[in-house]
N, C-alpha and C positions, 0 to 999 in steps of 0.2 A: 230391299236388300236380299239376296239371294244366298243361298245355303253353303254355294260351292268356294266362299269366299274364306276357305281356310287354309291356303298354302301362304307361306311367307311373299311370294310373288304378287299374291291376289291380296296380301294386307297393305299394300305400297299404293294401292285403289283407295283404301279407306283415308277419308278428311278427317276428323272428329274422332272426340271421344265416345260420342253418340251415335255414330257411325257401328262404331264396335260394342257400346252395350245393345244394339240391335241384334248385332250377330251372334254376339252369345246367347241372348234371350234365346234363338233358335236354336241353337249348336246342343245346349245344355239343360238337362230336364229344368222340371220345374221348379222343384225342391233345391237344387240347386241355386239356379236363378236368383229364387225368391231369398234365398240365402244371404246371399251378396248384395241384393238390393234393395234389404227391409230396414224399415229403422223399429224403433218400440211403440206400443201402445198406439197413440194419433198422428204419429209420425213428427209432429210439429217439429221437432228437435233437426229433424232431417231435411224436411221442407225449409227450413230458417239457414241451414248449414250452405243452401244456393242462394236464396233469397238476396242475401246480406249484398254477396257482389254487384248484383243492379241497382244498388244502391249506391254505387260508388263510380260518378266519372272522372276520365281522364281531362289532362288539360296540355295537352301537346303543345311544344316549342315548333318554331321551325325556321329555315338556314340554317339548320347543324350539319355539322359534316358526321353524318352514321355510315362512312364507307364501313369501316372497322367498328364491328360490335362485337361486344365479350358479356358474356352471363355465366364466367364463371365464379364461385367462390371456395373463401376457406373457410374450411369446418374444424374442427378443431385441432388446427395446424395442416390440414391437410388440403388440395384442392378438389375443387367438384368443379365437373362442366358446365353443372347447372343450378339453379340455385333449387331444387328439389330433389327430394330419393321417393325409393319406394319404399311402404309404408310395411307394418308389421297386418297381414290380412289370413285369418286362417280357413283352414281346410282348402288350401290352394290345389291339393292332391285330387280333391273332387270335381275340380272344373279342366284340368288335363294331366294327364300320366307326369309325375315327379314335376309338378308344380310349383314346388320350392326352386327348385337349381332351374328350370323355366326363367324362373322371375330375376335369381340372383346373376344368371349369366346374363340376362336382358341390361342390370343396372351395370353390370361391370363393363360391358362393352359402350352403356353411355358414357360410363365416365361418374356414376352417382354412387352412392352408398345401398344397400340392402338390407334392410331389417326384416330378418327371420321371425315367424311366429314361434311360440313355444308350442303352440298345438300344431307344426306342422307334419306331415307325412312322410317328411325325406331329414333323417339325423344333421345335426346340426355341423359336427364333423364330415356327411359327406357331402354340404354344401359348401361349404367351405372349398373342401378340393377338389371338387371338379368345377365351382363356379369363379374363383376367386375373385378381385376385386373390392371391393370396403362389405365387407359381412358385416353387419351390427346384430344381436339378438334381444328378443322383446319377453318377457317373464310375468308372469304373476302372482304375488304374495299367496302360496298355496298355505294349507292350514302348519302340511307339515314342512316345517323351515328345513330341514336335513335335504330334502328333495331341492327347496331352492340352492342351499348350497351346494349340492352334487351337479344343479345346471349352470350355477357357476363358475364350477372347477370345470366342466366340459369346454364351457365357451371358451372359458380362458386356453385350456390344452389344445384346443379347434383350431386358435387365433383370432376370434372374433374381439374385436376393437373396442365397442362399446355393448356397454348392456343398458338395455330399458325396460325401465321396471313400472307395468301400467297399475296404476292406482283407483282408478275410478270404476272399478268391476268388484270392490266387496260385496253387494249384490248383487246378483244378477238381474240385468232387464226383463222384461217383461215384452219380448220377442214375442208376440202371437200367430206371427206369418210363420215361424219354425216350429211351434206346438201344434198347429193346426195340421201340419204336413203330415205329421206320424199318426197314427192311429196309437200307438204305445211305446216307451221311449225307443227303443230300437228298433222299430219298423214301421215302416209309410205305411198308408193310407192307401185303398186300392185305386183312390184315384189318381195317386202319384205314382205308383207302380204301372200302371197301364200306359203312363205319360211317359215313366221310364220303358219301356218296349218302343217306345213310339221314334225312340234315340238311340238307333243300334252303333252307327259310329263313336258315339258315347260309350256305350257298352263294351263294346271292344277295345278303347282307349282305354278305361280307367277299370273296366273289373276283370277283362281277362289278362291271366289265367289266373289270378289269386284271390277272385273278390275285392269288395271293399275295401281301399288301401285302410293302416293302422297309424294311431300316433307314434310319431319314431324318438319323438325328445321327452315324452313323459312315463315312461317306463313301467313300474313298480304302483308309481302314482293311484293309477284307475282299480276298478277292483276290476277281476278277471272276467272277461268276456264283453269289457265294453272296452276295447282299447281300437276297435274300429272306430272307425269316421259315420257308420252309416247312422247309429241316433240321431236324436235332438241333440242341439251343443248346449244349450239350458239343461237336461237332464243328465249332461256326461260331466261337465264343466262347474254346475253351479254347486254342486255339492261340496267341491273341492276347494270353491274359494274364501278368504278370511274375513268376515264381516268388522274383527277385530283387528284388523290391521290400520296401524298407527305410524307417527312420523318416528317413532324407536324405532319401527322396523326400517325405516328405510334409513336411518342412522347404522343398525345391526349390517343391513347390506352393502354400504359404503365402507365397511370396518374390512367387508370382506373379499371386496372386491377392489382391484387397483386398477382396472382400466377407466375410459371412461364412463361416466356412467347419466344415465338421463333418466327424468321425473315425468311420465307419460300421462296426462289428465288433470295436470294445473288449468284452473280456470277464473284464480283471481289472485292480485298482486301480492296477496296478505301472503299465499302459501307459495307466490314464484321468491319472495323474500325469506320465507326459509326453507325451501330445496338450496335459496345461495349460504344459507346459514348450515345445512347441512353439509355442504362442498358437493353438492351437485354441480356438474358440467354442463348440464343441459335440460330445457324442459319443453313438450310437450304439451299445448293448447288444446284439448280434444274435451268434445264431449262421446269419444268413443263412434263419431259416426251418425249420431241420433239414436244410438241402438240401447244406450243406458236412460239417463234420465230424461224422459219426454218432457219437455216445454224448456230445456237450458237456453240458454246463451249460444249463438253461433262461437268458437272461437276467434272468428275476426273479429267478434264485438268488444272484445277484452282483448285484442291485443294491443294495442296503442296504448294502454295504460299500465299492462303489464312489460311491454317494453320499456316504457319508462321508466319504470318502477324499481326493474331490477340495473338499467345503464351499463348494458353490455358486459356484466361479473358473469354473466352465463348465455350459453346460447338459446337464446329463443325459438324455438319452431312451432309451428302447428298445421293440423288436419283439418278437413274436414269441408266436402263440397268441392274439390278442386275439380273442374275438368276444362278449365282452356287457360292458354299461358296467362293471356289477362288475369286470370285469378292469380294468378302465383307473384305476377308483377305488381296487381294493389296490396298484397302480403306483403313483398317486402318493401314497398313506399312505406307502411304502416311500423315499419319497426321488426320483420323476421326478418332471422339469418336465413332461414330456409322450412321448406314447407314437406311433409310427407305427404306424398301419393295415395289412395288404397281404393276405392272401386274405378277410378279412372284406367288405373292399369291392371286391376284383376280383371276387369270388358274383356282388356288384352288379350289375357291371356284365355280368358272363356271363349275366348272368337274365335282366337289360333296357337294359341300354345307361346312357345315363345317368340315368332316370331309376331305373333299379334303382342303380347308384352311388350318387346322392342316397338313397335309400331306407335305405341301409348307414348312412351318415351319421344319418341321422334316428334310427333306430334305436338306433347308439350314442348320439346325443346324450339321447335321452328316457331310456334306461335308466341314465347317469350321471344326469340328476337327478332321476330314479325313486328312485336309489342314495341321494344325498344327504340328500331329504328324509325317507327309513326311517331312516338312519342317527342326524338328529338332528343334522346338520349344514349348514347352510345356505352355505354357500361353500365351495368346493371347497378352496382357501387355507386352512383351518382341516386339511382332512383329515391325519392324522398315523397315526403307530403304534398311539396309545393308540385306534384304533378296531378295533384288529384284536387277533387272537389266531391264534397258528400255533407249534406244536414245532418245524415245518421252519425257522421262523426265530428259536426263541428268545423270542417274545412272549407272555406266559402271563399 
């Protein structure tokens, strides 16, 4: 793969999702890189989050008429073009200049939803307006509850739709590929220093003229002089989160919040049955990516049981491992409304900005109705069990 494949012209060349975490590998230092595509400890968690899909074949019809195929759906009353968005992925700001509104114009012009990080680089109000489109924002149970509520009354005055509130970061992972980068929490190592020199088009995208982009939605939050991006995210981040956080709080948040609202890091029926108890709108399958607890459950592994479990009182999604439409189409044979994106389209936009973002999207999009019409199904709403076959799940 070559270097020069970063104009939106030159991403319309790329196949794959893999196509484009090639090009970021290069595009973007290392620390970077290795940012976006580490999981914790032995990785397993991460390794299992791809694993699971080869484990699952199709069982294709055929004489159907697929002239006319449709993958789109409704989300909660709303339509999407596809049955996926983009996922909540931070320090988007360090893989290209205002990475946020990159990513959020990329989902608006598919036609998908955008979830905003709360650690992102570009305020949530000016994603909002210059990207429009389905905004949703992503939060975490910080220690001090005032700051959650001040990002709530933001999103809400922004117009952001839905809030998602992740759960499964009370502690923090145990990231080693991010500790090992820095030499001390705010500055690399000289061997990633010399790696960054190595990336002057990087250089000039993302730190001139101001350095370091800063967090733009956590404000007050950080203590003074680490509200930059350039630390550890373990060392800026973990300090701040609430080991003590419990199902009151997210009772406390649903009190205070009136849009909808989603449970980010359910991974068993017990607790998708009381997000529905607490009027939760939507939940969240994640095990964070592989990046929290090493050796979990893939989220596909528990969704068929938690779809069941909860019978459509709330919407089901989940992460984790998605990069070709075929994933996204055994998801929801399985029982999701839809599925969140997050290294498949952050490649994206590491490769090319937003038009490499768009590009991710296009990609998944063609290959779900690539998927459909092989399958012998022509609306994605039809897709079920009976098109699969898997030991690992029992469907024979």
């Amino acid at each position: 793969m070559q270097r020069r494949l970063y104009t939106g012209r030159d991403m319309a060349r790329v196949q794959s999702i893999e196509e484009l975490r090639a090009i970021a590998r290069k595009r973007v230092p290392n620390f970077c890189f290795e940012y976006v595509e580490g999981g914790s400890e032995e990785e397993a968690s991460l390794r299992r989050n791809r694993e699971v899909f080869s484990d699952i074949s199709f069982l294709p019809r055929t004489l159907v008429d697929v002239k006319t195929r449709n993958q789109g759906i409704s989300l909660f009353g709303k339509q999407s073009a596809s049955p996926f968005m983009i996922g909540p992925t931070g320090f988007s700001g360090l893989l290209s200049r205002e990475g946020d509104v990159s990513m959020a114009k990329a989902a608006a012009a598919a036609g998908v939803p955008f979830v905003l990080t709360n650690v992102s680089t570009t305020s949530v109000e000016n994603v909002v307006k210059r990207a429009g489109g389905r905004i949703w924002m992503q939060v975490y149970m910080y220690r001090t509850r005032a700051f959650v509520e001040k990002v709530a009354q933001r999103a809400r005055d922004a117009g952001v739709e839905t809030l998602v509130l992740t759960t499964d970061s009370a502690v923090y992972g145990k990231r080693e590929w991010d500790v090992r980068n820095f030499s001390s929490p705010m500055s690399l190592d000289w061997r990633n220093k010399i790696d960054v020199l190595r990336h002057p088009r990087w250089i000039v995208d993302i730190l001139y003229p101001n350095g370091f982009p800063h967090f733009a939605n956590l404000g007050d939050l950080l203590p003074p002089g680490q509200t930059s991006v350039r630390g550890a995210a373990s060392s800026i981040l973990g300090q701040q989160l609430d080991p003590s956080l419990s199902w009151r709080d997210v009772e406390w948040l649903r009190d205070i919040w009136q849009g909808k609202l989603v449970i980010k890091g359910i991974m068993t029926a017990q607790d998708a049955e009381r997000a529905v108890a607490v009027g939760a709108d939507g939940i969240v399958l994640s095990n964070h990516g592989g990046r929290q607890l090493d050796s979990a459950l893939s989220p596909m592994d528990v969704l068929p049981e938690v779809a069941a479990a909860v019978n459509k009182r709330l919407a089901v999604m989940l992460d984790g491992g998605f990069r070709r439409g075929a994933d996204v189409v055994k998801a929801v044979a399985l029982g999701a409304d839809a599925v969140l994106l997050g290294r498949a389209t952050t490649y994206g936009l590491a490769a090319g900005g937003q038009a490499g973002a768009a590009r991710a999207l296009e990609i998944m999009r063609s290959e779900v109705d690539r998927v459909l019409g092989l399958l012998g199904c022509p609306d994605i709403a039809q897709v079920d069990r009976s098109y699969l076959r898997s030991q690992r799940f029992g469907i024979s």
